[in-house]
C-alpha atoms as a printed R data frame, in Angstrom:
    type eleno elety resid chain resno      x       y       z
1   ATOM     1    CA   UNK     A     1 61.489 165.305 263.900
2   ATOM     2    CA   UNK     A     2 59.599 167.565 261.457
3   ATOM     3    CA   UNK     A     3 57.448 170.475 260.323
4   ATOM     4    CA   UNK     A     4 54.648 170.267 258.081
5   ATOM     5    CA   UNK     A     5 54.225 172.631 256.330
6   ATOM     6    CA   UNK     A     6 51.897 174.653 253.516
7   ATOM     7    CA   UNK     A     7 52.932 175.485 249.996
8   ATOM     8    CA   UNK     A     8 54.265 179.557 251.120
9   ATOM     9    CA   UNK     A     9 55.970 177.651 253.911
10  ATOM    10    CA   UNK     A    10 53.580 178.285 256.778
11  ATOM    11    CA   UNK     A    11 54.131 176.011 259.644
12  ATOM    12    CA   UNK     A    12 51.106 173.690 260.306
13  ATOM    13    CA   UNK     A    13 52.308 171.592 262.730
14  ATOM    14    CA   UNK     A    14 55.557 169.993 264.224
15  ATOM    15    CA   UNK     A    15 55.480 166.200 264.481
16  ATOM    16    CA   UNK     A    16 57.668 163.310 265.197
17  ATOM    17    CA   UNK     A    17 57.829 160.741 261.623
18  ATOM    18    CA   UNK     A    18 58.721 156.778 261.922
19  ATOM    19    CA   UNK     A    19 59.783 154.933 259.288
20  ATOM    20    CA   UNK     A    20 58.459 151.066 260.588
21  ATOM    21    CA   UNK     A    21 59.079 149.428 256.877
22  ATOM    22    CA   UNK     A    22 60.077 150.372 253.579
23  ATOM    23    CA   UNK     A    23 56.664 152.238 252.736
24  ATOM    24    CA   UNK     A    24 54.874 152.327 256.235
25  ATOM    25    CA   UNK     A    25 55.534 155.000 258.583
26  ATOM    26    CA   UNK     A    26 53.748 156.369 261.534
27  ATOM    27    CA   UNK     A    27 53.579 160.161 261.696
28  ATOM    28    CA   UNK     A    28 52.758 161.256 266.208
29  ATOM    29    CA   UNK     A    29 51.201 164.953 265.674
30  ATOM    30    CA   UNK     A    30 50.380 167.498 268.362
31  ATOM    31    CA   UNK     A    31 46.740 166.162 269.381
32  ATOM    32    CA   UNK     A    32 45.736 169.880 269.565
33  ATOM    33    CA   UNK     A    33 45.771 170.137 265.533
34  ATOM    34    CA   UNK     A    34 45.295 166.561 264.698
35  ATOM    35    CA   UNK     A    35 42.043 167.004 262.532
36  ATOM    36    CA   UNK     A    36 43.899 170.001 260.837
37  ATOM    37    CA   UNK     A    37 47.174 167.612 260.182
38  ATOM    38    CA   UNK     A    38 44.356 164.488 258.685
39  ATOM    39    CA   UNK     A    39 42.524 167.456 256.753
40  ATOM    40    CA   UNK     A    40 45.792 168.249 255.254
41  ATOM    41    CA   UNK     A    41 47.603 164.893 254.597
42  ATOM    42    CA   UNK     A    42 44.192 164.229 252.759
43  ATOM    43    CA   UNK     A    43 44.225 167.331 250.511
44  ATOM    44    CA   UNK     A    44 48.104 166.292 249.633
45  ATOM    45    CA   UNK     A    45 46.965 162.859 249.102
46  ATOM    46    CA   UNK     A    46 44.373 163.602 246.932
47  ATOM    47    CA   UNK     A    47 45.984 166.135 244.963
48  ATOM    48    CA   UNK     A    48 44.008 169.397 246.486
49  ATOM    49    CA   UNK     A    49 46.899 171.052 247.655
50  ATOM    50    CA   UNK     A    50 50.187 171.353 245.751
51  ATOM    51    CA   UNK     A    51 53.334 170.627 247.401
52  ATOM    52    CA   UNK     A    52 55.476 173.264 245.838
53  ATOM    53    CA   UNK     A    53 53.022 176.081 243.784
54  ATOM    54    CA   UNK     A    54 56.147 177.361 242.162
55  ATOM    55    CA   UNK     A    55 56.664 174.039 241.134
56  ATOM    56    CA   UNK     A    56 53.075 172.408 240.446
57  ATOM    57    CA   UNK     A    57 55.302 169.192 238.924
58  ATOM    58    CA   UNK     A    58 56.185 168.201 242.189
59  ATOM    59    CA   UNK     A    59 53.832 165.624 243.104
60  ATOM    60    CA   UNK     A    60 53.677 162.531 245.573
61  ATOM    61    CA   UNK     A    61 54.271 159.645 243.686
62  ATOM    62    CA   UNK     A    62 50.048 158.488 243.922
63  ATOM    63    CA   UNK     A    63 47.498 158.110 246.718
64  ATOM    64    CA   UNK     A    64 48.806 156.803 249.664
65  ATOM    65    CA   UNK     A    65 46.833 154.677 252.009
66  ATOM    66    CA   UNK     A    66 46.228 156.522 255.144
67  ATOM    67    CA   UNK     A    67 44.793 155.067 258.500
68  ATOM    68    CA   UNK     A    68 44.157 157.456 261.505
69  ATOM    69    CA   UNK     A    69 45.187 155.121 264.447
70  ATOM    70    CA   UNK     A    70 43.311 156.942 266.891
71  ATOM    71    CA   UNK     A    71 39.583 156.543 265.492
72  ATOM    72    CA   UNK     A    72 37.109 154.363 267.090
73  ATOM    73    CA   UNK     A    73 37.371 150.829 266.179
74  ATOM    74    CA   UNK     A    74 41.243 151.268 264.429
75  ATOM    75    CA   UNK     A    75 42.505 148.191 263.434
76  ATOM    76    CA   UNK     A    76 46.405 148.757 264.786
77  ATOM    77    CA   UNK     A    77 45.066 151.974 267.297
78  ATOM    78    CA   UNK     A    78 47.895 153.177 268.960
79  ATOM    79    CA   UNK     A    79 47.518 155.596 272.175
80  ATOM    80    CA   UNK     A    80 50.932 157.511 273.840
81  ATOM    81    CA   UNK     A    81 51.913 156.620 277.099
82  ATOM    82    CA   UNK     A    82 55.147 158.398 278.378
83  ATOM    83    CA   UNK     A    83 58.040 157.735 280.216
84  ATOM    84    CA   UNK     A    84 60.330 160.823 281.073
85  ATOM    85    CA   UNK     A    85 63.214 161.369 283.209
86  ATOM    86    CA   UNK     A    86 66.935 160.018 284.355
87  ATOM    87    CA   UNK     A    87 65.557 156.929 285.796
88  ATOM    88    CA   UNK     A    88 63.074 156.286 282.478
89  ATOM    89    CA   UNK     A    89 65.403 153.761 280.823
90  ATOM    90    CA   UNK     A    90 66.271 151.818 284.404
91  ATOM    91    CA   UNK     A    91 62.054 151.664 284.662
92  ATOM    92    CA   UNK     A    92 61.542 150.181 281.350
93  ATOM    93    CA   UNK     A    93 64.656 147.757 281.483
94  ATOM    94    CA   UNK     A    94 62.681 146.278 284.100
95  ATOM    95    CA   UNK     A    95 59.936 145.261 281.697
96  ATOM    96    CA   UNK     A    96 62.116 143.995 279.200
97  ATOM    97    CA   UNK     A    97 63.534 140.530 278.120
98  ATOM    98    CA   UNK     A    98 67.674 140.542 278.720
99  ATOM    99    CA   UNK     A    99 67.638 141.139 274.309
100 ATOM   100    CA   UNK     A   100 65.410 144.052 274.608
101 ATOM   101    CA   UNK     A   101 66.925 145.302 277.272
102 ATOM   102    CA   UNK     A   102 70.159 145.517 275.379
103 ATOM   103    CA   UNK     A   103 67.968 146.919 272.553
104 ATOM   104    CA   UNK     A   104 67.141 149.831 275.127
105 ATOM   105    CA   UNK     A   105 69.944 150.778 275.867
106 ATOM   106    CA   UNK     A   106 71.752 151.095 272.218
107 ATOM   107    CA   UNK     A   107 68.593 153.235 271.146
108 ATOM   108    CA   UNK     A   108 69.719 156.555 270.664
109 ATOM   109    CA   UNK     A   109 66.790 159.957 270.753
110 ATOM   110    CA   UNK     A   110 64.281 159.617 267.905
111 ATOM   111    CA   UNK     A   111 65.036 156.297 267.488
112 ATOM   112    CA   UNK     A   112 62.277 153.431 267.949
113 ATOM   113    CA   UNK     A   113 61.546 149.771 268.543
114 ATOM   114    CA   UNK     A   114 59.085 147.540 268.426
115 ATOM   115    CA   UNK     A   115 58.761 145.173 271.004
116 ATOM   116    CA   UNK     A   116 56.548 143.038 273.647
117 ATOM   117    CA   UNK     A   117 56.069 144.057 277.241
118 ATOM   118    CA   UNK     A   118 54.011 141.664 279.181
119 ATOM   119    CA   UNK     A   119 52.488 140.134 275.649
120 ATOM   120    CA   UNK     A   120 51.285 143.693 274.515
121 ATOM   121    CA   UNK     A   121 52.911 145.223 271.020
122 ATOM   122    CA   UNK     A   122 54.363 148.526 271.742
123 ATOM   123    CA   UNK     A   123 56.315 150.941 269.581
124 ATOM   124    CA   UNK     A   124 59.050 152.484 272.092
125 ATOM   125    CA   UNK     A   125 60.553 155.716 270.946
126 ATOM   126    CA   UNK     A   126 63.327 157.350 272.537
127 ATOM   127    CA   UNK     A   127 61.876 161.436 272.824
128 ATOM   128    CA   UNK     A   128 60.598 163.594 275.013
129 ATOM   129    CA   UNK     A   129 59.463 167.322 275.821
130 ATOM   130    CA   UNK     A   130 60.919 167.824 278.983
131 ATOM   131    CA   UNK     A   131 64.218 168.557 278.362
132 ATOM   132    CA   UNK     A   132 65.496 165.116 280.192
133 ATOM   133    CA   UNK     A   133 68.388 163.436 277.860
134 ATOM   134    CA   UNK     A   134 66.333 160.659 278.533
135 ATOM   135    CA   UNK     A   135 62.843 159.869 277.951
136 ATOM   136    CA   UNK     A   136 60.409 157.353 276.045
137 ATOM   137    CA   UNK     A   137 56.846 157.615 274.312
138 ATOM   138    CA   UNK     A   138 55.170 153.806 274.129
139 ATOM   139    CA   UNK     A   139 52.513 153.777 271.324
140 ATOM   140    CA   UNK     A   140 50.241 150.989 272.842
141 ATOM   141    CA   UNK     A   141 47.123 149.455 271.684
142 ATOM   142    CA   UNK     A   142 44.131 151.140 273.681
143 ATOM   143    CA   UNK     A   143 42.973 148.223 275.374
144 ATOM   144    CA   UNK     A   144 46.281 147.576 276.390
145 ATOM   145    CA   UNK     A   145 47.194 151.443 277.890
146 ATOM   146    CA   UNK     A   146 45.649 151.052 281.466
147 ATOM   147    CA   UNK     A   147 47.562 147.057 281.773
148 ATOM   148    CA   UNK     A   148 50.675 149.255 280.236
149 ATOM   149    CA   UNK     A   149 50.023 151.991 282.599
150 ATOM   150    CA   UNK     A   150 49.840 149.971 285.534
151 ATOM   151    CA   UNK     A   151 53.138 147.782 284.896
152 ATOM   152    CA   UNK     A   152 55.059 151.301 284.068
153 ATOM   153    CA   UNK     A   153 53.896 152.763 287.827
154 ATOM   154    CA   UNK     A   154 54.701 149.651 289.793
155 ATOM   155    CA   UNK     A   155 57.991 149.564 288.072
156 ATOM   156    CA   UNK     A   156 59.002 152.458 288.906
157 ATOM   157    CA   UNK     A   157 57.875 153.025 292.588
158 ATOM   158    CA   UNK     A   158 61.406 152.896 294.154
159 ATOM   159    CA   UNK     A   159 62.602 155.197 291.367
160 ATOM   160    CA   UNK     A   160 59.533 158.112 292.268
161 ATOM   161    CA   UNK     A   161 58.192 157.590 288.889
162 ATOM   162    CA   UNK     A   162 54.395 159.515 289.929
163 ATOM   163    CA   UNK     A   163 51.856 160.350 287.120
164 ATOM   164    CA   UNK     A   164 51.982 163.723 286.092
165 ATOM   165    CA   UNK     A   165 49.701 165.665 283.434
166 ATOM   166    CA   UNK     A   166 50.391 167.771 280.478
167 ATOM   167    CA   UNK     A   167 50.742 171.085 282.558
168 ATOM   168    CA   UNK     A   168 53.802 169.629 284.406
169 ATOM   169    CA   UNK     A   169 55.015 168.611 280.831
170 ATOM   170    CA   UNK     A   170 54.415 172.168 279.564
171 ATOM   171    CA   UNK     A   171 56.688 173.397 282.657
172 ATOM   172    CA   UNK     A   172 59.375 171.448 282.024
173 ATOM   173    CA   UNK     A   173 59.577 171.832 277.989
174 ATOM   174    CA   UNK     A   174 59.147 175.937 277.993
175 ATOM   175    CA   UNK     A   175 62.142 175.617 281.306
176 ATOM   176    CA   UNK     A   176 64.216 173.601 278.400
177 ATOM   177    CA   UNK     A   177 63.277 175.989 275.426
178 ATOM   178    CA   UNK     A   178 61.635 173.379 273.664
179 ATOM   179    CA   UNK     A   179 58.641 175.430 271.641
180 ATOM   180    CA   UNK     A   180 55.293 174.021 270.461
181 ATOM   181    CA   UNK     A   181 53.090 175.020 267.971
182 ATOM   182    CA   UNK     A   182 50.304 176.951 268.497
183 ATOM   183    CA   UNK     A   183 51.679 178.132 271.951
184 ATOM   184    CA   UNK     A   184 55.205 179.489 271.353
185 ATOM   185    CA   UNK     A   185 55.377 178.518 267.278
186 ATOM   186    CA   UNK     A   186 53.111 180.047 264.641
187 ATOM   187    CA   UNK     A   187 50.412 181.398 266.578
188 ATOM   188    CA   UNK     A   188 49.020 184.780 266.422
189 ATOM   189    CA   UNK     A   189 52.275 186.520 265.896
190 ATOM   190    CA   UNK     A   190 52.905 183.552 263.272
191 ATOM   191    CA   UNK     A   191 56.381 182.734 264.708
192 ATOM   192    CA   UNK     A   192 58.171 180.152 262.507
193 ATOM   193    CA   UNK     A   193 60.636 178.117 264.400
194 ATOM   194    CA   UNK     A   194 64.163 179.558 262.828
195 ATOM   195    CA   UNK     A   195 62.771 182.882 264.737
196 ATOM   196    CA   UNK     A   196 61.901 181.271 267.661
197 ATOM   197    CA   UNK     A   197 65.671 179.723 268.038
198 ATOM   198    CA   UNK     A   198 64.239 176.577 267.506
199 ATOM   199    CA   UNK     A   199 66.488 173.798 265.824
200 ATOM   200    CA   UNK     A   200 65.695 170.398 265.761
């Protein structure tokens, strides 16, 4: 978990960072500012913006290759489909092959794993904003979200697992103190997230 940030240390955005190989990681930004977060990984890429003005040396190490996986048409799109709540992990074992269900179970929060439910690819991270010790995102091809969607529900009838929308999430993360930016962090009073209590 992560801030970006501009060079005087303004927050742009907080934003959850996997690492799937060596040099390949996935980056899951509010959607709110997502063209804001691509306008400025681009200016950093490109060599617009300096990282550190009172250090103009510091530089990434060359272009990166960057891929937005939520355009139109994206080769490896990914959408979020989320899981929260004490009986989240029980749900999703239920998917799972005995191996990834073991996997499941040893993944700890802000870990990940790729795996297979039903024959779909899905990146399963272990987070949340609702203040549940447990809960999962699944970053699932689009084509693959309403199959995904549909497995997830029927899964979890006997457990109450109902769809909810992102003003029941908001509920529950301000209840838990978790902050997000552009409501409780940065904002107009430009609130940075030591001031708001905020530790990741």
């Amino acid at each position: 978990y992560g801030f970006l940030l501009t060079p005087e240390g303004e927050v742009i955005d907080d934003l959850m960072v996997y690492r799937r190989g060596e040099d390949r990681f996935l980056l899951v930004v509010n959607a709110v500012n997502e063209v804001k977060d691509w306008n400025w990984l681009r200016a950093v890429n490109s060599g617009e913006v300096l990282l550190d003005p009172e250090r103009p040396w510091v530089s990434p190490d060359g272009e990166v290759e960057l891929s937005d996986l939520k355009a139109e048409g994206a080769e490896d799109g990914r959408v979020d489909l989320a899981l929260q709540g004490p009986a989240s992990r029980d749900v999703l074992a239920r998917l799972l092959s005995p191996r990834d269900q073991r996997r499941l179970r040893a993944l700890r929060r802000t870990e990940f794993l790729e795996l297979s439910i039903s024959g779909k690819e899905v990146l399963l991270a272990r987070t949340g904003y609702t203040g549940e010790p447990l809960g999962y995102e699944l970053y699932v091809h689009p084509g693959d979200a309403r199959e995904l969607w549909e497995l997830i529900l029927e899964a979890g009838k006997e457990f109450g697992v109902i769809p909810c929308g992102l003003a029941a999430r908001d509920s529950l993360r301000t209840e838990a103190g978790l902050p997000l930016y552009g409501h409780e962090l940065a904002g107009e009073l430009s609130v940075g997230p030591h001031e708001a209590g905020f530790t990741p």
